[in-house]
C-alpha positions, 0 to 999 in steps of 0.5 A, a space after each residue: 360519842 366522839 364529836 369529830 366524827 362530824 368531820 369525819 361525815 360518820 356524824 350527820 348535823 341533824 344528828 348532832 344537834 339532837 344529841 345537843 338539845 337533849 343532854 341532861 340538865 347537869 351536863 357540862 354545857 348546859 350548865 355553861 349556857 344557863 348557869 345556876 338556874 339548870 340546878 333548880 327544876 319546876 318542882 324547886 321553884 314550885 317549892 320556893 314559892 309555896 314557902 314564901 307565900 306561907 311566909 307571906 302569910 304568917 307575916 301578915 297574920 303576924 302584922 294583924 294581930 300586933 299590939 298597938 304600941 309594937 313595931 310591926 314584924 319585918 316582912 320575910 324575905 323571899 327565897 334567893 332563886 338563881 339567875 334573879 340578881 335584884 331579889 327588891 325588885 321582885 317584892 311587892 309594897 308593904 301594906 301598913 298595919 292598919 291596911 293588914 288589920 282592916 283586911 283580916 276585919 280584926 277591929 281597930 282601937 277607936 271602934 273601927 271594924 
């Protein structure tokens, strides 16, 4: 398809503009108009986010069960996504090990369920 040919009145704009709207989402264009985020589809993003919740998940089973006396392990770092500059602003407040333990009912030096 030749892109002249909307000057030359063989390409109606309605045309045109369809055939914009539906290229493929490694195309030149929409690569250009999205940048790295058109790599990444639903099921890369879904993907992204099931690995840092497990991360999550074990880090705070991790944190639970520590020694008293340990430093607490440090929390994971959640997957670069593109198109997100900042990833700090995206991570949640880190509750203490105290916090953790409590909510997992893993009992407390002291008595303290």
């Amino acid at each position: 398809m030749d892109v002249l040919d909307y000057h030359r009145d063989r390409l109606t704009a309605r045309r045109l503009r369809v055939l914009i709207q539906h290229l493929p989402a490694d195309s030149a264009l929409v690569r250009a108009l999205r940048g790295e985020s058109a790599e990444w589809g639903l099921g890369d993003h879904l993907l992204a986010a099931a690995v840092d919740e497990l991360a999550v998940s074990n880090w705070l089973f991790a944190t639970a069960h520590a020694a008293e006396n340990a430093d607490p392990p440090q929390r994971p770092r959640r997957i670069p996504r593109p198109g997100v500059e900042d990833e700090t602003q995206a991570e949640p407040a880190s509750a203490t090990p105290a916090q953790i333990a409590a909510f997992f009912g893993v009992p407390q030096p002291g008595g303290q369920p």
